[in-house]
C-alpha positions as CSV (number, residue, x, y, z in Angstrom):
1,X,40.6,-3.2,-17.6
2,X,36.8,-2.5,-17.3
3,X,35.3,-3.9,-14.0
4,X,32.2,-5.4,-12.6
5,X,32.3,-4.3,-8.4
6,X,30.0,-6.2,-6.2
7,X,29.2,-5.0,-2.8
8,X,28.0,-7.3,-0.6
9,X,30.3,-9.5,-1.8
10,X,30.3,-11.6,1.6
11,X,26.8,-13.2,0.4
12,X,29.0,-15.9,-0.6
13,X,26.3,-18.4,-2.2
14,X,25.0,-15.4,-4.9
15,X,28.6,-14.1,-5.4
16,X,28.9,-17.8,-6.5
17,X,25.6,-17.7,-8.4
18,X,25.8,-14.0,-9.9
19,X,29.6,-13.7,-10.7
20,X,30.0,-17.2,-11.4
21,X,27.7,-17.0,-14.1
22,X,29.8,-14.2,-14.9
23,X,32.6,-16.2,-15.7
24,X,30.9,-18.1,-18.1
25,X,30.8,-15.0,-20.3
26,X,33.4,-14.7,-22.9
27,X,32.8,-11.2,-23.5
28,X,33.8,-10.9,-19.8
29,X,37.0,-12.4,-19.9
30,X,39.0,-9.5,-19.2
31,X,36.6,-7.8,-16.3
32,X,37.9,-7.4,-12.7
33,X,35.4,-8.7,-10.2
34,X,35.8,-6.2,-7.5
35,X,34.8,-7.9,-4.2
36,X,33.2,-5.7,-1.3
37,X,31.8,-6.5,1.8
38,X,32.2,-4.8,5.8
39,X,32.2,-8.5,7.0
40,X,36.3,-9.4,6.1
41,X,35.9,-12.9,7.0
42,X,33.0,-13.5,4.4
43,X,34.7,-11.7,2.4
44,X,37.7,-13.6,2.2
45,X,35.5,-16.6,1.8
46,X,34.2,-15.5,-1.2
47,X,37.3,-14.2,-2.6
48,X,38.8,-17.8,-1.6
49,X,35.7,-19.3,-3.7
50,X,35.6,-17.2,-6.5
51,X,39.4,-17.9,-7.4
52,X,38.9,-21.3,-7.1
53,X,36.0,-21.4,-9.7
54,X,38.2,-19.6,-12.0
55,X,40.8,-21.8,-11.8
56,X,38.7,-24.8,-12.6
57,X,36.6,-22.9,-15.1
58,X,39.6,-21.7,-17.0
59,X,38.3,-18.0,-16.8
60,X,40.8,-15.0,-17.5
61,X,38.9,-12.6,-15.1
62,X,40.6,-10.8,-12.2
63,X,39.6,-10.9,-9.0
64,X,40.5,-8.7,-6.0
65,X,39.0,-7.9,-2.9
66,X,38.9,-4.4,-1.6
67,X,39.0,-2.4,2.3
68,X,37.5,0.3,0.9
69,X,34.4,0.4,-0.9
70,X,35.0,3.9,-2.6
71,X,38.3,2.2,-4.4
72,X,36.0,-0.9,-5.0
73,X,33.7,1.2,-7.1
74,X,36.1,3.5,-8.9
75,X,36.0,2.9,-12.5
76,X,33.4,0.3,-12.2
77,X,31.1,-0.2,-15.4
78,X,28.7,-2.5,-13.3
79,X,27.9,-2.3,-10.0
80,X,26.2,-5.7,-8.4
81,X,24.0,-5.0,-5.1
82,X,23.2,-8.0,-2.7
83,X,23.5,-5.9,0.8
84,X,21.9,-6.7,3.5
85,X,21.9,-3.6,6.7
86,X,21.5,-4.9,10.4
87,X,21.5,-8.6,9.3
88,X,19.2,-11.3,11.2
89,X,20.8,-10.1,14.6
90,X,19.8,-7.6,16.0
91,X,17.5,-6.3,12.9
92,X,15.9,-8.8,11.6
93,X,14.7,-10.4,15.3
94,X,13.7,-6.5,16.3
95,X,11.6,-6.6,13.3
96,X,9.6,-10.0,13.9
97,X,9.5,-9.7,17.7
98,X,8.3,-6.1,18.4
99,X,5.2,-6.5,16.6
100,X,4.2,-9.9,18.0
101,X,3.3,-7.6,21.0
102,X,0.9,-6.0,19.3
103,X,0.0,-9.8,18.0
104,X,1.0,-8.4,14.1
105,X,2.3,-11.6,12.9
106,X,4.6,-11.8,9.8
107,X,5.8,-14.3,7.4
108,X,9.2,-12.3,5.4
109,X,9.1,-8.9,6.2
110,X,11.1,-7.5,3.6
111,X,9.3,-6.0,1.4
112,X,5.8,-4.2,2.7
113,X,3.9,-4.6,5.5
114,X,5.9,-2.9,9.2
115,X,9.2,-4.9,8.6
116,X,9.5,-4.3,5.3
117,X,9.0,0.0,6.0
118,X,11.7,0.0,8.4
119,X,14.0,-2.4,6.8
120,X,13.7,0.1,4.3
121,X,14.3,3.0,6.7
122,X,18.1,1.2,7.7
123,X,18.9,0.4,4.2
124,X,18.3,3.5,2.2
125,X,20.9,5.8,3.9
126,X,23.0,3.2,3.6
127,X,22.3,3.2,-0.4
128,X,22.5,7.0,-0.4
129,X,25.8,6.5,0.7
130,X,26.2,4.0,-2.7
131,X,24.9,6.6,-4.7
132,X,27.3,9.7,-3.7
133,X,30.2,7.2,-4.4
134,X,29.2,6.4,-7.7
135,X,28.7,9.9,-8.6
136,X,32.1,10.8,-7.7
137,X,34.3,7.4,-9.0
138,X,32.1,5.7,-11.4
139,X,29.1,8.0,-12.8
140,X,28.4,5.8,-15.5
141,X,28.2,2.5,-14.0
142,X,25.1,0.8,-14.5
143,X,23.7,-0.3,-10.6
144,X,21.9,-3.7,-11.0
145,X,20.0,-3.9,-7.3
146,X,19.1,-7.7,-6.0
147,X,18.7,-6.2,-2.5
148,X,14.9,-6.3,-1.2
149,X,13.2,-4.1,-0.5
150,X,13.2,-3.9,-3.8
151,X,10.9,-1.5,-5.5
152,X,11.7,1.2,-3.4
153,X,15.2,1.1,-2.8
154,X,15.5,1.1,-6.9
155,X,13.2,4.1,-6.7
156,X,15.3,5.7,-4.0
157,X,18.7,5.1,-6.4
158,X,17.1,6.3,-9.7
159,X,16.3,9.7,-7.6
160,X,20.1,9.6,-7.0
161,X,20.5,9.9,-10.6
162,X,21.9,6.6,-11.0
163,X,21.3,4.3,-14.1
164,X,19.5,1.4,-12.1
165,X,17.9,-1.7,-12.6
166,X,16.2,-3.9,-10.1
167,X,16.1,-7.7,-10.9
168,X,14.7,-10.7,-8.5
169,X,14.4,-14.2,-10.2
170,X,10.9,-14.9,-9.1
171,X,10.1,-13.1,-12.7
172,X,11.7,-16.0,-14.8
173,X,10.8,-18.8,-13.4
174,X,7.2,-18.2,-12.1
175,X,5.6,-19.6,-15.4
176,X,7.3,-23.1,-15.4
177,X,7.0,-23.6,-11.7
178,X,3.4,-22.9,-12.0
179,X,2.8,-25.5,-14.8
180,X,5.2,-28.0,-13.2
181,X,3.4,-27.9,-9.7
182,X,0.0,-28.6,-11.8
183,X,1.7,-31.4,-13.5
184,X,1.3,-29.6,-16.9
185,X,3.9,-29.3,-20.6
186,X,6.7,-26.5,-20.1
187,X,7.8,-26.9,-23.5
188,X,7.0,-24.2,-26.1
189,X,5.3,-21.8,-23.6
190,X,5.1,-17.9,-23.8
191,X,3.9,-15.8,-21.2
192,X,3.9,-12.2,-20.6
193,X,4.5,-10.8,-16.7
194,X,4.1,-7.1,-15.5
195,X,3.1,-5.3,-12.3
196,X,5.1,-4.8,-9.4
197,X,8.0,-6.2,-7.7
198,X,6.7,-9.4,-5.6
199,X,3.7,-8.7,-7.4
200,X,3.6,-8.9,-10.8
201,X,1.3,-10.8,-12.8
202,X,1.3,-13.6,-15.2
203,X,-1.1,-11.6,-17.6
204,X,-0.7,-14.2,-20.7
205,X,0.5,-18.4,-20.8
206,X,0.0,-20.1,-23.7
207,X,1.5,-23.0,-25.0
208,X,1.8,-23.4,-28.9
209,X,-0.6,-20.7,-28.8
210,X,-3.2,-22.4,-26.4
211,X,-4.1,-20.3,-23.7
212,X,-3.2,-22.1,-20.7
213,X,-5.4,-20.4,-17.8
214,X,-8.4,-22.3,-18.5
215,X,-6.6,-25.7,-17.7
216,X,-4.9,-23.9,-14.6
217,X,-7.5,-22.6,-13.0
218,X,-9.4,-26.3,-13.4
219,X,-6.4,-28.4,-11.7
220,X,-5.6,-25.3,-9.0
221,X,-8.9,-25.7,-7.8
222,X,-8.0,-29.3,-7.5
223,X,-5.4,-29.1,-5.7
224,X,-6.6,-26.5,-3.0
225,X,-8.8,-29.5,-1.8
226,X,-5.1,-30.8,0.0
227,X,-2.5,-28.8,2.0
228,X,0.6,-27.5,-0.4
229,X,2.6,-24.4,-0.1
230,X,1.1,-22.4,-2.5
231,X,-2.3,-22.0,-1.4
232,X,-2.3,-18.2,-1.0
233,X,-1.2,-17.2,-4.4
234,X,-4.0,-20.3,-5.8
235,X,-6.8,-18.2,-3.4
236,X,-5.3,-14.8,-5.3
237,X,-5.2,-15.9,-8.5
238,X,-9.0,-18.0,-8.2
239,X,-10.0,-14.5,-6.4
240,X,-8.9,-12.0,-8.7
241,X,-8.3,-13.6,-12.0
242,X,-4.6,-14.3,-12.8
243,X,-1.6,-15.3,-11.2
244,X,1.4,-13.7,-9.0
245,X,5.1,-14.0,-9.2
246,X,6.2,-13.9,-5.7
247,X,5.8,-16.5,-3.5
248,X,2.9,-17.5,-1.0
249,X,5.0,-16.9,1.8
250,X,5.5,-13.3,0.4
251,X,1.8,-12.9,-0.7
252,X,0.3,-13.4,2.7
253,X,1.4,-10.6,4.1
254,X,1.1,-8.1,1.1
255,X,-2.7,-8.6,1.5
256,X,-5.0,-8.2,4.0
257,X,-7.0,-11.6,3.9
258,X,-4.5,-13.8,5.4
259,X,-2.9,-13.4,8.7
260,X,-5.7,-12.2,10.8
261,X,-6.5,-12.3,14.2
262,X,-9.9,-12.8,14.4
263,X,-9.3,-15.7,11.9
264,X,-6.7,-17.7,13.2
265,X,-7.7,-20.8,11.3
266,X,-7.0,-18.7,8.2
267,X,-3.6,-19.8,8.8
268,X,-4.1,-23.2,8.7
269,X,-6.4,-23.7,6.2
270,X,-3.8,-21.6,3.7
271,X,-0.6,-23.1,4.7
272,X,0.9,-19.9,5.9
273,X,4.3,-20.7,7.6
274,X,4.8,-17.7,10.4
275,X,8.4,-16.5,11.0
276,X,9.8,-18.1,8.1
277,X,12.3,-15.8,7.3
278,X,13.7,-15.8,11.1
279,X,13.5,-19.5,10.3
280,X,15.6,-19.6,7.4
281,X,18.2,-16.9,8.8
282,X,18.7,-19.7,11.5
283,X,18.7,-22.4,9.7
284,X,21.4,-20.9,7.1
285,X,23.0,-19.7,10.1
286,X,23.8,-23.4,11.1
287,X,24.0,-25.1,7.8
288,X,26.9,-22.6,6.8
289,X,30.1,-24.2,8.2
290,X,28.9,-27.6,6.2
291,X,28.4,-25.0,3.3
292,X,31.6,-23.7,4.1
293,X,33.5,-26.7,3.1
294,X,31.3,-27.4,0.4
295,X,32.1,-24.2,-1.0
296,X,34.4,-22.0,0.0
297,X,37.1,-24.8,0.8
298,X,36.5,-26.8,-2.5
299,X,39.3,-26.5,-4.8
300,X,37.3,-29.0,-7.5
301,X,34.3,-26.3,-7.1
302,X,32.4,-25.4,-10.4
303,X,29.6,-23.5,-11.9
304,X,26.9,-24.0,-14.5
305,X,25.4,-20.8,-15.7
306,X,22.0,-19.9,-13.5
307,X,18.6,-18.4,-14.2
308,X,20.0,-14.5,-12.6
309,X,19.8,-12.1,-14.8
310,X,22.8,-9.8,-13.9
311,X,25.2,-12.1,-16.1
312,X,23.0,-11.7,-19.2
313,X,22.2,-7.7,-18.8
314,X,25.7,-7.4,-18.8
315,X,26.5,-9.7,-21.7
316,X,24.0,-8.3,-24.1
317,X,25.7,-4.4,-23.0
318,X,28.6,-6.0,-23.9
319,X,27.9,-7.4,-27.4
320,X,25.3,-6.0,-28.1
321,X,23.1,-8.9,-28.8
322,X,19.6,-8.0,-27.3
323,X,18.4,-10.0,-24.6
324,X,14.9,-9.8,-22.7
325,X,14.6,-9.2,-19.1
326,X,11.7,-8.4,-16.4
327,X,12.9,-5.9,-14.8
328,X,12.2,-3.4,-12.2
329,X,12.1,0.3,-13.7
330,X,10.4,4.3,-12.8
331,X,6.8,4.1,-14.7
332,X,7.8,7.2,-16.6
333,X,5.6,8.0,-19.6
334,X,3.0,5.0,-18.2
335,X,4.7,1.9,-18.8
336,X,1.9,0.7,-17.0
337,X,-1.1,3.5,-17.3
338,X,-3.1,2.2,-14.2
339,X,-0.4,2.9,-12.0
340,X,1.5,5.9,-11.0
341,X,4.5,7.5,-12.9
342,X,6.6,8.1,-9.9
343,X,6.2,3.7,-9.1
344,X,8.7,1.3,-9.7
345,X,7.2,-1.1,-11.6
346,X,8.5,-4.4,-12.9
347,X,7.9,-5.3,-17.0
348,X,9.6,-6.3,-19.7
349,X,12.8,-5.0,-20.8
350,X,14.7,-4.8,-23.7
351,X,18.9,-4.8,-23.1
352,X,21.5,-4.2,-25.5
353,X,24.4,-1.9,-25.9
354,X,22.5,1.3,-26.1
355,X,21.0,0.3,-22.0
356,X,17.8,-1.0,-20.8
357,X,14.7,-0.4,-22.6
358,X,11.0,-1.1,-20.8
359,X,8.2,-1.8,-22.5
360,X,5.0,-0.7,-22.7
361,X,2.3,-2.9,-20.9
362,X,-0.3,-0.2,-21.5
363,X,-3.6,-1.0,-18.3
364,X,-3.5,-3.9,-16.3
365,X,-6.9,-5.6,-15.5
366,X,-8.3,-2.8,-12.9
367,X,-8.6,-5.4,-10.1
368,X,-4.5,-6.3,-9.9
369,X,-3.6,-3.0,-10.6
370,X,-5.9,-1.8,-7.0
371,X,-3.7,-4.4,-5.6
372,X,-1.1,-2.9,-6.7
373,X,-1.5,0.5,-5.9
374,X,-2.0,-0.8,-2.3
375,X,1.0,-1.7,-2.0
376,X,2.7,1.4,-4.0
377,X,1.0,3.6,-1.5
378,X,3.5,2.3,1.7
379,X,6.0,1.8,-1.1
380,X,6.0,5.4,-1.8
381,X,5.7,6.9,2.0
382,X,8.4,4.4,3.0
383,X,10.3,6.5,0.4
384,X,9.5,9.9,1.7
385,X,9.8,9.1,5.4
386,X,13.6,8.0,4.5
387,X,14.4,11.1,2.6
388,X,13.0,13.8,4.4
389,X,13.3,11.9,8.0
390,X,9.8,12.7,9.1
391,X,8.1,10.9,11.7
392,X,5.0,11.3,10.7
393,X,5.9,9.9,7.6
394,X,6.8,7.0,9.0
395,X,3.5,6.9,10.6
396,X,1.7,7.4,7.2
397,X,3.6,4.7,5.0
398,X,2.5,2.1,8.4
399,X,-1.2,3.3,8.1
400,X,-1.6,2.3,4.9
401,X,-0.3,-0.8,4.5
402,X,-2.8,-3.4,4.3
403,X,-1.9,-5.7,6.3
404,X,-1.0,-3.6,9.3
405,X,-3.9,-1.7,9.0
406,X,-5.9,-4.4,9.0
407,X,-5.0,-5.5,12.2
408,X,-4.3,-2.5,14.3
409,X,-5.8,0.6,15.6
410,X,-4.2,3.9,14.6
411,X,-2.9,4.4,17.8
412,X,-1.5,0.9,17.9
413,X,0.2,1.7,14.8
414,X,1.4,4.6,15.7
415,X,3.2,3.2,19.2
416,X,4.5,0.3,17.7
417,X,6.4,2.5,15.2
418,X,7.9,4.5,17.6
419,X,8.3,1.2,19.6
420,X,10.3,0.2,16.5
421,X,12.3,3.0,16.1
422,X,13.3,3.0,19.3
423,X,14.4,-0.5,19.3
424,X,16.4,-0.5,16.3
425,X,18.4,2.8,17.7
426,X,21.7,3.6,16.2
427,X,20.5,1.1,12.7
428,X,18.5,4.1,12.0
429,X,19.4,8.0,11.7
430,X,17.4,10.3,13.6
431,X,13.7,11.0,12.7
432,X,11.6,14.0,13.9
C-alpha cells in the first residue's frame, strides 16, 4: 500500500483541507494517510476527523496515526509538511515582544525581517532532522513543504538532497482576489506569476486577451482614496509597476517603507494592522473548542475539494495527467536570470509522472527583481547561520534585512540578536 505521511498532522484544519482533498482523489483510493504530530491530543483530533470524513465521503484510504515519526515516514511516497517549532507560546510571543524594546514593530514575522530569521534558526534543525529520516526509510518520497518560512526551509531540504517542493496558496488565488476586490470579470482570465515566495509577481492578466493592468491600476488608485486592507501591496504595485502575491500584512514588513518610526502615521494612513499574527494565534487559540465540535466531533463532517495544491501534485504523479502549479523551486540553470542560482524561487511548474518540472521565466522587470534580491540576501544568510551555527552569521542575515536595518543601528541589531537568542534558549542549538 503506497502512503502519503503528514507530519504535523495535529494542524487539524489543513489535515482537513490538504488530506481531505486527498480523499477526493480516485487515484488515491488505496494510499495510507500516515498521521504525525508530537502534540497526541491534536493528533488524535485529527485522526478522529479524518476517519469521520472518510466515512461520509465513502473513501477507501487508510488512516493511521503514528508515535514515532521514523515508522510514520517509512515507505512514504509523499511526505506533507505543516510544522510549526516553538508554537505561539513561548516562540512566537519571544519573537514579537523582544524587539518592541528596541521599538522594531512587526506585523507576521514568519518569513523575513528578525522573526522570520530566527523562526528559521528553530525550525531548520528540526527539518534536518526530517531530512536524515527520509534518507534512511523513504529516499524517494517526494517532500511537499507548506511550512513558512518557506523559501528557505525548501532551500535548506533540497541541500539535504531531498526531492522538494514548496507550495503556499497565495499563488492561485492572487489574480481573482485582485479583480474581485476592484469589482472587475474573473471569467476567462490568464495570468502569469513568478518571483519569490511572499513575493512573487503578477507579471501578465489579461482577460480574453485584454491586458487587464491598465483598468487596475485606474480603480486601485481609486480606491486608495478610502481605508481597505490592502493598501500596502496597492502603494507596491502603483510604486513599482506590477502586483504581489502575498498579502499586505506580509508586504509591510518585507520592505522598508512601512513600519517606521520616524513615520508613525505611515501606519495609519496604509492600514497596517501590528501584531496580527500574535492576534490570530490568540484568537484561534479561543475559537478552537467551538472548532472542536464543529470539526473534530462532527460525524456528518464533509469535504469539497480546496484550492491546495498538494492533492493535485500528487494526482497528476499518479496518473500522469499534467497539471500546472506555482511552485517554490532552486533557480538552477536561471529559471529566473536576475536572480541568483542558489535562490528558491517560486514559478511555474509543470507536474506529471516523470516529477516537477519549472519553467523558465527568463528576467523579471529589474525593479522587482532588486526587491527581490533584498529579501534573498537575509534569505540566504538565515540559511548559512543555521548550517554552520555562526553567530556572526546570524548577525549578517539581521543586517541586511530591510526592514530591520532600516530601523536600527548596527549595534542595536546586533544586541537584539543576541537578546533573541538568549531568550529563545533551549528552541535553539548552540551558536558560536
Amino acid at each position: 500500500m503506497s502512503k502519503i505521511t503528514f507530519l504535523g498532522a495535529g494542524s487539524t484544519v489543513f489535515a482537513k483541507n490538504v488530506l481531505g482533498d486527498c480523499m477526493t482523489v480516485e487515484a488515491l483510493q488505496d494510499f495510507e494517510f500516515a498521521l504525525f504530530d508530537i502534540n497526541q491530543e491534536r493528533l488524535q483530533d485529527s485522526e478522529m476527523m479524518l476517519k469521520n470524513m472518510k466515512s461520509n465521503m465513502n473513501s477507501t484510504v487508510k488512516i493511521k496515526s503514528y508515535q514515532d515519526r521514523k515508522e510514520a515516514l517509512r515507505g512514504a511516497k509523499y511526505v506533507i509538511n505543516a510544522i510549526q517549532v516553538g508554537g505561539y507560546d513561548p516562540c512566537t510571543i519571544t519573537d514579537f515582544e523582544i524587539p518592541k524594546k528596541y521599538d522594531l514593530r512587526q506585523t507576521i514575522a514568519d518569513t523575513v525581517g528578525i522573526g522570520g530569521i530566527f523562526r528559521n534558526l528553530r525550525t531548520i534543525p528540526v527539518m534536518q532532522e526530517f531530512a536524515k529520516d527520509i534518507k534512511e526509510v523513504c529516499p524517494d518520497a517526494w517532500f511537499l513543504n507548506y511550512t513558512n518560512p518557506m523559501a528557505s526551509l525548501t532551500n535548506v531540504m533540497l541541500k539535504e538532497g531531498i526531492k522538494t517542493i514548496g507550495l503556499c496558496h497565495s499563488v492561485q488565488v492572487c489574480a481573482n482576489d485582485l479583480l474581485t476586490s476592484l469589482d472587475m470579470p474573473t471569467d476567462n482570465v490568464q495570468w502569469k506569476i513568478a518571483g519569490i515566495n511572499h513575493m512573487a509577481w503578477l507579471l501578465e492578466i489579461t482577460r480574453n486577451g485584454e491586458d487587464l493592468y491598465p483598468e487596475i491600476k485606474k480603480r486601485a488608485k481609486q480606491k486608495q482614496k478610502e481605508k481597505h486592507d490592502d493598501m500596502v501591496r496597492f502603494e507596491l504595485m502603483d510604486k513599482f509597476g506590477y502586483y504581489i502575491t502575498e498579502s499586505s500584512e506580509h508586504n509591510a514588513e518585507y520592505h522598508p517603507y512601512f513600519m517606521k518610526s520616524r513615520y508613525p502615521e505611515l501606519i495609519e494612513r496604509f492600514n497596517i494592522p501590528l501584531d496580527e499574527y500574535p492576534r490570530r494565534c490568540v484568537n484561534q487559540i479561543e475559537g478552537w473548542k467551538q472548532m472542536r465540535e464543529d470539526i473534530v466531533n462532527n460525524t456528518e463532517l464533509n469535504h469539497q475539494r480546496s484550492h491546495e495544491y498538494g492533492s493535485y501534485i500528487i494526482e497528476a504523479m499518479e496518473t500522469n495527467i499534467p497539471f500546472k502549479i506555482g511552485g517554490n523551486v532552486l533557480n538552477k540553470g536561471r529559471l529566473i536570470n536576475n536572480l541568483p542560482e542558489n535562490a528558491v524561487v517560486e514559478v511555474p511548474c509543470l507536474v506529471d509522472a516523470s516529477g516537477i518540472s519549472p519553467t523558465y521565466v527568463g528576467d523579471l522587470p529589474e525593479q522587482l527583481a532588486a526587491l527581490n534580491r533584498t529579501n534573498i540576501n537575509t534569505q540566504l544568510l538565515t540559511v548559512e547561520a543555521a548550517l554552520t551555527r555562526k553567530k556572526e552569521t546570524i548577525y549578517q542575515a539581521a543586517l541586511l534585512d530591510p526592514h530591520t536595518s532600516a530601523e536600527l543601528s548596527i549595534d542595536d541589531i546586533i544586541s537584539l540578536c543576541d537578546d533573541l537568542i538568549e531568550a529563545h534558549g533551549d528552541w535553539l542549538p548552540e551558536y558560536l
